[in-house]
C-alpha positions as CSV (number, residue, x, y, z in Angstrom):
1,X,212.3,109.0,116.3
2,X,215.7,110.0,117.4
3,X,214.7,112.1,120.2
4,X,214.9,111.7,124.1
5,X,210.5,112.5,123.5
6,X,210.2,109.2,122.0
7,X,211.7,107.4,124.4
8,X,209.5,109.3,127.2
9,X,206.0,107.8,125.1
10,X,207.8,104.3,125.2
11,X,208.0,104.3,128.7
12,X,204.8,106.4,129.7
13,X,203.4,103.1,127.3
14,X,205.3,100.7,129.5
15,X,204.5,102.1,132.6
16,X,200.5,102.4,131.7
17,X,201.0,98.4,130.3
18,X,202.3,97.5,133.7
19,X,199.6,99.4,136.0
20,X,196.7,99.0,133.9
21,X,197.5,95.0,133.9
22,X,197.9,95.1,130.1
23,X,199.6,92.0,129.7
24,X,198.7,91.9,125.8
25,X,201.3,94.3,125.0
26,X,203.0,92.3,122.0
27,X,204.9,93.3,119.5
28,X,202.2,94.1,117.0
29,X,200.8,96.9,119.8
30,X,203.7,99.2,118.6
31,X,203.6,100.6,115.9
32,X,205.7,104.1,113.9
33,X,204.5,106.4,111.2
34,X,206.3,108.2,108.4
35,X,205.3,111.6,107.7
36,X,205.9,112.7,103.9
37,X,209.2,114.1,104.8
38,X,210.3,110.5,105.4
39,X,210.5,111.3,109.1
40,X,209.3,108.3,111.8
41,X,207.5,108.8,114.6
42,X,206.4,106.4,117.1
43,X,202.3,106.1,116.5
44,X,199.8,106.7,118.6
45,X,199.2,104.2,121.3
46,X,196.4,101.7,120.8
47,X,194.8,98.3,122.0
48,X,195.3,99.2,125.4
49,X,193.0,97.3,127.6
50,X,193.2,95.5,131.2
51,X,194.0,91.8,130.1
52,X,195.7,88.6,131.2
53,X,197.8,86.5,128.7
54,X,198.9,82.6,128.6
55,X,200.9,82.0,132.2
56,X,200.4,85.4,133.4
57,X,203.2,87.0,131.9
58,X,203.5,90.1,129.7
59,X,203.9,89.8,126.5
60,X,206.9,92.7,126.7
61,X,209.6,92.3,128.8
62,X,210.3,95.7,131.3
63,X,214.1,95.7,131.7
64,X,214.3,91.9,131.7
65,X,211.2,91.5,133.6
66,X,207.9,89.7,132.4
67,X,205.8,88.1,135.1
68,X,205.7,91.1,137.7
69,X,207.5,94.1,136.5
70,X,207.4,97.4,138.9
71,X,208.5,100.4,139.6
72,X,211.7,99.3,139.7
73,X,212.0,97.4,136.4
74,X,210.6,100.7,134.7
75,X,213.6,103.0,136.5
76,X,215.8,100.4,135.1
77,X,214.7,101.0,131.6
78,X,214.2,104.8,132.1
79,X,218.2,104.9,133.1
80,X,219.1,102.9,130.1
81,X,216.7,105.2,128.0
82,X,218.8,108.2,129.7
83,X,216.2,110.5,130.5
84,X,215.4,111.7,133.7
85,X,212.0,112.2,135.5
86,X,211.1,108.9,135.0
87,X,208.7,108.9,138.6
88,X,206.9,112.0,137.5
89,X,206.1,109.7,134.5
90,X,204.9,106.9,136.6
91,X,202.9,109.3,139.2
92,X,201.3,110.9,136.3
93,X,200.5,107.2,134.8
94,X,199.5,105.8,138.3
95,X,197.0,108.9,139.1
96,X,195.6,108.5,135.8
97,X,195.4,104.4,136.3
98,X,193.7,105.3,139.9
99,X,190.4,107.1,138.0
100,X,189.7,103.6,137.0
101,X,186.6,102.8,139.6
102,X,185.1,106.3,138.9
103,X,185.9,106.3,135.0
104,X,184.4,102.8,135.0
105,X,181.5,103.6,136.8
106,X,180.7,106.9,134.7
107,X,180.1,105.1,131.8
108,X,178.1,101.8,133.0
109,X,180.9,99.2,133.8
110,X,179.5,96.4,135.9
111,X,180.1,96.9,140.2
112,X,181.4,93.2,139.5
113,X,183.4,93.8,136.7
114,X,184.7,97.2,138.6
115,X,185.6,95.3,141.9
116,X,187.1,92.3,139.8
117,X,189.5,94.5,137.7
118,X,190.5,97.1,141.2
119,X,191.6,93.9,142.8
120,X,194.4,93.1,140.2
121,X,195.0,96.6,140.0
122,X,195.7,96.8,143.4
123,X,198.0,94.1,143.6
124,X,199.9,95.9,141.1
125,X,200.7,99.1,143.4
126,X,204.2,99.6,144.3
């Protein structure tokens, strides 16, 4: 896609990767799609769980960063993206990320398995 909206779903992807402790977010997690007019878009987002990988880094780098990217990594990438609104973005991806325990609970997640994954996730809070 060659518009400033694709860039916004990259990073609203980033951003979820890093707050949601998705550290499986390899290459093979992004994918595009060509419509019949032999346009591209970027596809919808997929294999999005809470996960570690080997030596606790991601499997994406956020503006140069692997092992504890933030808030600040992902302003970094929105300025080189060029778009603007970038915390909205992350407030709207952190809010979402903070329905976990609730969300979880709802639909018969473990209280272990709950408390295990907030812990992470709290770490994760900048």
């Amino acid at each position: 896609e060659k518009h400033v909206n694709a860039y916004k779903k990259v990073f609203r992807l980033a951003a979820f990767n890093v707050y949601s402790h998705n550290r499986d977010d390899h290459s093979k997690n992004f994918s595009f799609l060509m419509n019949a007019k032999a346009e591209w878009q970027f596809a919808p987002a997929y294999d999005l769980t809470f996960s570690n990988s080997a030596y606790g880094f991601h499997s994406t780098m956020i503006a140069g960063e692997s092992r504890n990217p933030g808030r600040k990594d992902l302003l970094k990438l929105a300025d080189h993206f060029g778009f603007k609104k970038a915390d909205l973005i992350i407030e709207e991806v952190q809010d979402a990320i903070n329905q976990w325990p609730s969300i979880a609970k709802e639909i018969g997640i473990s209280k272990n398995n709950i408390q295990t994954i907030q812990k992470v996730l709290n770490k994760i809070r900048d």
